[in-house]
N, C-alpha and C positions, 0 to 999 in steps of 0.2 A: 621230119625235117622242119615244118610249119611248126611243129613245138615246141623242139630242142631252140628256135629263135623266141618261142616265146619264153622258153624258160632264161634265156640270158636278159629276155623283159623285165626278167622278175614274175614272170607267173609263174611258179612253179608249180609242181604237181598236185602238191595236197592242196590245193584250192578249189582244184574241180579235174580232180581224176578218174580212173575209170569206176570208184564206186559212188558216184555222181549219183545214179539212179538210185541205188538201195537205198543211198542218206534221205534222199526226198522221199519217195516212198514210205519211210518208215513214219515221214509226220503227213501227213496227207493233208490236215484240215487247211496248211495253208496255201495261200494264195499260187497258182500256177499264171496268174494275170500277166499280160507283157511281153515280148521276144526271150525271158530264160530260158525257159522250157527248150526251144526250139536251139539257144544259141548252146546249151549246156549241151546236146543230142551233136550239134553240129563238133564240138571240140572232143567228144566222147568218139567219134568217127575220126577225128583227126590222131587222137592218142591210138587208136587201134590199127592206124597205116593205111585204115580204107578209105581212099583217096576220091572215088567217085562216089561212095555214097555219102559222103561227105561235101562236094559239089553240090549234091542233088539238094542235102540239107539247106546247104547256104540259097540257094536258088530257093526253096521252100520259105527260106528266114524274109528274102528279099519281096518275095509276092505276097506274105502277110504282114510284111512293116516296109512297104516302096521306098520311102524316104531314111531308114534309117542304114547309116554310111559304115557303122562297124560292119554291116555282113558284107556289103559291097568292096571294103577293103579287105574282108577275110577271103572274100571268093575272086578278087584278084591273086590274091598271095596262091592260093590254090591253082588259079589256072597257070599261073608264070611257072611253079614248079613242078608243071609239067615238060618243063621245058629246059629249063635251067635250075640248078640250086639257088636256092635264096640266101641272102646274106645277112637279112635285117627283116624284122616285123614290120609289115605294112610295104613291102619291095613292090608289090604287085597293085599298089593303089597308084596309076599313073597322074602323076600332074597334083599328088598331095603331097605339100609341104609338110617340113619334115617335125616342127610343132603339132600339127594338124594330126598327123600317126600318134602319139605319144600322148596325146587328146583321148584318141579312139583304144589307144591299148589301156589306161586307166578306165576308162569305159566298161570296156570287155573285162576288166580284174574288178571291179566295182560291184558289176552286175551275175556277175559267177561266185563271186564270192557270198555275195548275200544270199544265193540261189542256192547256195551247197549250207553254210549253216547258218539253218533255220534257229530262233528262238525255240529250244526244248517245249515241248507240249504240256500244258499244267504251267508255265510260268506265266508273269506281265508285267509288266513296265513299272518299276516304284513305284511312279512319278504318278498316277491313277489312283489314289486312296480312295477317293469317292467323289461318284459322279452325282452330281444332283439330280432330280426326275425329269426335269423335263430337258435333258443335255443328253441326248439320242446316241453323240457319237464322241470317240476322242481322237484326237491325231498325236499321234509320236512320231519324231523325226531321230534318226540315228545320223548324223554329219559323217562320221567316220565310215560310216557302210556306205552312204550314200542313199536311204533308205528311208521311204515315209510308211509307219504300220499306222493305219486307221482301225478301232475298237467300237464295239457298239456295245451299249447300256444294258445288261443285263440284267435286270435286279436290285443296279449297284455293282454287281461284277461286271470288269471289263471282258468283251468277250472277239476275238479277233475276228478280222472280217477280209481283209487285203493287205498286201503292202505292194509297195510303188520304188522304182529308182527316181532318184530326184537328183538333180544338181545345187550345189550354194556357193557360195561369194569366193572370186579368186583369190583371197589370201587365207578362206577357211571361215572358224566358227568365232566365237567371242567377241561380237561388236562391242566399240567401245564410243566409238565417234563417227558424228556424219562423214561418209565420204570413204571409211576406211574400206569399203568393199567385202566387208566380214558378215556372218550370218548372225545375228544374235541367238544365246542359249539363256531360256528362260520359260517362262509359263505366260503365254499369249493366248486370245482369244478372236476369233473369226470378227472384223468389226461391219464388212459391210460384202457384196458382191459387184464387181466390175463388169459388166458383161462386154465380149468382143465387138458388140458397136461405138463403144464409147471407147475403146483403147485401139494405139495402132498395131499391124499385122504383129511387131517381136513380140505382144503376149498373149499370142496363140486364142485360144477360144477363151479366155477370159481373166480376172485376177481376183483374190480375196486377199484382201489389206488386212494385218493382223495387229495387235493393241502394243507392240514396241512404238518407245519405252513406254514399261508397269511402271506401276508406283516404286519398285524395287530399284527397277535402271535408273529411274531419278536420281532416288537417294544414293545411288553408286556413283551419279555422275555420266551417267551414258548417255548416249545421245543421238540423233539421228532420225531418221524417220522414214517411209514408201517399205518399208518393208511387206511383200507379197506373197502369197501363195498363185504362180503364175503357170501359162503356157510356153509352148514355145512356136517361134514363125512358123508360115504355113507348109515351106519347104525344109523345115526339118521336125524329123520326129522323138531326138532327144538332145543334150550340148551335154558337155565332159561335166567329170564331177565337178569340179570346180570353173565356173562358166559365167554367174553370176554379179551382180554389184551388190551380192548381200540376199538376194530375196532365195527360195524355197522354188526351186522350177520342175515341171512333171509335164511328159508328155500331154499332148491336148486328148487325147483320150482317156489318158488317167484321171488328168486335172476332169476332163467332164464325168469319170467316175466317182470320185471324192464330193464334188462340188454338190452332186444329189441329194448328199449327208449333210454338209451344212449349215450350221442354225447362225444366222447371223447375231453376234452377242454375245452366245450362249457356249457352240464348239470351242473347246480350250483345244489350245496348240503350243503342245509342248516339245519343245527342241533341245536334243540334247548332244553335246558331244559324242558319248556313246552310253544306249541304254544301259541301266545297269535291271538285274530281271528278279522277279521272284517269285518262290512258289507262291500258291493259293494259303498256304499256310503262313507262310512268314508274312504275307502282304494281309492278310485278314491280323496275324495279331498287330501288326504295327497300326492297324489302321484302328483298331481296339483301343490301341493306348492312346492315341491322340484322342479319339471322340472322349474318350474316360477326361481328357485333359481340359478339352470345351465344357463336359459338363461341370467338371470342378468351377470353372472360372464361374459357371453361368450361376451354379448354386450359391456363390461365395459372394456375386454381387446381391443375390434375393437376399444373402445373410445381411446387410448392412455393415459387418465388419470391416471398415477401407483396408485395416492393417491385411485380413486375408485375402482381399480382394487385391491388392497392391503386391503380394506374393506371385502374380499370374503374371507382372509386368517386368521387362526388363528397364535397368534404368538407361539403356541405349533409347529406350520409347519416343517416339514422334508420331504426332499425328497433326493436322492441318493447322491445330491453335495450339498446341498443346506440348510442353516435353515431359518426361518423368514428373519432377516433383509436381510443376501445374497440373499435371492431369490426375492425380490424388489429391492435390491439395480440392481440388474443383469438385473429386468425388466427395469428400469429407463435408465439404461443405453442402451437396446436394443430398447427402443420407440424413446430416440434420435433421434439417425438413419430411425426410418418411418414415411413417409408421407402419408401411409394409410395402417390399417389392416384389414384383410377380415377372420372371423373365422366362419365355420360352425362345430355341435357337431351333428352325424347323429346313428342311432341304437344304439341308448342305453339302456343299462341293467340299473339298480337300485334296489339294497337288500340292506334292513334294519338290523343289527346285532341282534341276536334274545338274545344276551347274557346279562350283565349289564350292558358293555358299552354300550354309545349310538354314533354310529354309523352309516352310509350310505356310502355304496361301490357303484361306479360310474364307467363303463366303457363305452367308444364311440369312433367312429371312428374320428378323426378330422383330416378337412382338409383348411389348414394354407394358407394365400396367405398375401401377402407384397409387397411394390414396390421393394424389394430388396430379396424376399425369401418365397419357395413356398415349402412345405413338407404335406406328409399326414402320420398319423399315430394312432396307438390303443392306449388312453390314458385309463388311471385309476385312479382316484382320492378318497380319502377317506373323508368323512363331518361327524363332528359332531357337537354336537349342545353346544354353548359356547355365552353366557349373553343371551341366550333368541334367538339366529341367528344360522342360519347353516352355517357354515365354515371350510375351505377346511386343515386337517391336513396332510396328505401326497397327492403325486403327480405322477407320474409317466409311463412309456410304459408299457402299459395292457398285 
């Protein structure tokens, strides 16, 4: 009864039917963190007809997440239809507005659905080509699931660690402008941490402010700002998928699991529409040909030849003082002057933009040596891909 209303919800069966269990089971590594577990068990007793142990569940759902109002309005719907047939999802949640149900049933499709399919085992997120050494952890956000996968550094391999249901901005993902209430998709980074004394009760146990807009949203024209990695108030314990003015929202237990991870600066925070995945193979060779692409560039300025050195550049190129032709012309005129250049490019990062541009943000340490001039510094460069080649459209101190 409770189902056949949720299937005219639009949840339908293959989302989270009866072989719920086997699908999980079969990847085990990942995360059972969060009320799933417990709500996926609770709907698995509802598709079976077993009406009490199904109660029992929802009661179980309730005493391990107090505050959270999907099981309270699921275990209303159960106790009314003991009584009477139901006519609508969420019949049995008295005194909720009929927004407020349609809130909580995206909720419950949001979080079953991320729950039943898992990212395949052996894959990872494009967007991760290489983490730098001392960038412990990475955060991917999937908007369309609903879904934040946190990775830790393995070697260089990302290696999965949790994932989280999250809420973002009520009109969705693709910020463009302050105000518009959209989540931006892009390559950000953790900039500071908020703790809960300094902010009021709606952001939960805390916030981490992330680096929207990149130098990228700039030059696109975007704009805006307070974008957070937040909690939520103290009397709830999650808001519908779309809930937000834009920022990234996680239970306050989740949020104080992530926030352990951390590195202010350093954790990149990549949000994407929806992940796109790859094996271990296909992401190690793409990750091969770019680094092959840095070293070309990097050999080609030690060569002194601008003409091959100016091969690496798109003529889209900007950088702070500089567009295409200035910034060969300026090289030309700096190789003059040297009789030998020594460039080495060491810890580097490399994320793929998960958005429609295509893009590759580059940062590394480099350290410059000349017969005339010796500097080291954090560069950052951005590539994209133009006639078929990767090439360097901005430039700049990381």
């Amino acid at each position: 009864m409770l189902l056949r209303l949720l299937r005219k919800c639009a949840v339908a069966l293959a989302i989270f039917g009866c072989s719920l269990a086997a699908n999980v089971a079969a990847q085990p590594r990942y995360s059972d963190s969060g009320p799933e577990p417990l709500l996926a068990r609770l709907f698995d007793q509802i598709e079976q007809n077993h009406w009490e142990p199904a109660l029992q569940q929802a009661d179980a759902l309730i005493r391990a997440y107090p505050n959270f109002r999907l099981a309270y309005l699921i275990r209303g719907d159960l106790l009314l239809a003991h009584s009477k047939p139901l006519m609508a999802f969420g019949q049995g949640g008295v005194g909720v507005a009929g927004d407020k149900v349609a809130d909580l049933r995206a909720e419950a499709i949001a979080r079953l659905r991320a729950y039943k399919n898992k990212p395949t085992d052996g894959y990872v997120p494009r967007y991760l080509l290489q983490l730098r050494n001392d960038q412990k952890f990475a955060v991917v956000v999937d908007t369309q699931k609903s879904r934040l996968y946190l990775y830790q550094n393995d070697n260089g391999t990302p290696q999965f660690v949790a994932d989280y249901y999250i809420t973002q901005g009520k009109l969705g993902a693709e910020k463009t402008r302050e105000g518009d209430q959209r989540t931006p998709i892009g390559i950000y980074h953790v900039t500071a941490s908020l703790p809960r004394q300094k902010l009021g009760d709606f952001y939960g146990s805390g916030a981490f402010p992330i680096s929207y807009p990149n130098d990228w949203d700039r030059r696109m024209g975007r704009n805006g700002h307070g974008i957070w990695l937040h909690g939520t108030p103290s009397d709830t314990f999650s808001r519908p998928p779309r809930a937000s003015d834009g920022c990234v929202v996680l239970a306050n237990q989740d949020l104080d699991a992530i926030g352990r991870t951390l590195q202010i600066g350093l954790t990149p925070v990549i949000i994407s529409n929806s992940i796109e995945w790859l094996s271990l193979d296909d992401w190690q060779a793409e990750r091969k040909s770019l680094l092959a692409m840095i070293e070309a560039w990097r050999q080609d300025w030690e060569s002194r030849d601008t003409d091959r050195y100016a091969l690496h550049y798109s003529r889209k190129f900007q950088s702070d003082s500089f567009d295409y032709n200035g910034w060969i012309e300026q090289k030309r005129k700096v190789n003059a002057g040297k009789t030998w250049i020594k460039v080495s490019a060491g810890n580097i990062s490399m994320f793929r933009n998960p958005g429609k541009e295509e893009y590759v943000v580059v940062t590394f340490e480099q350290d410059y040596r000349s017969n005339n001039l010796a500097n080291v510094m954090k560069k950052r460069q951005y590539w994209i891909k133009e006639d078929g080649r990767w090439k360097i459209v901005h430039e700049g101190a990381g």
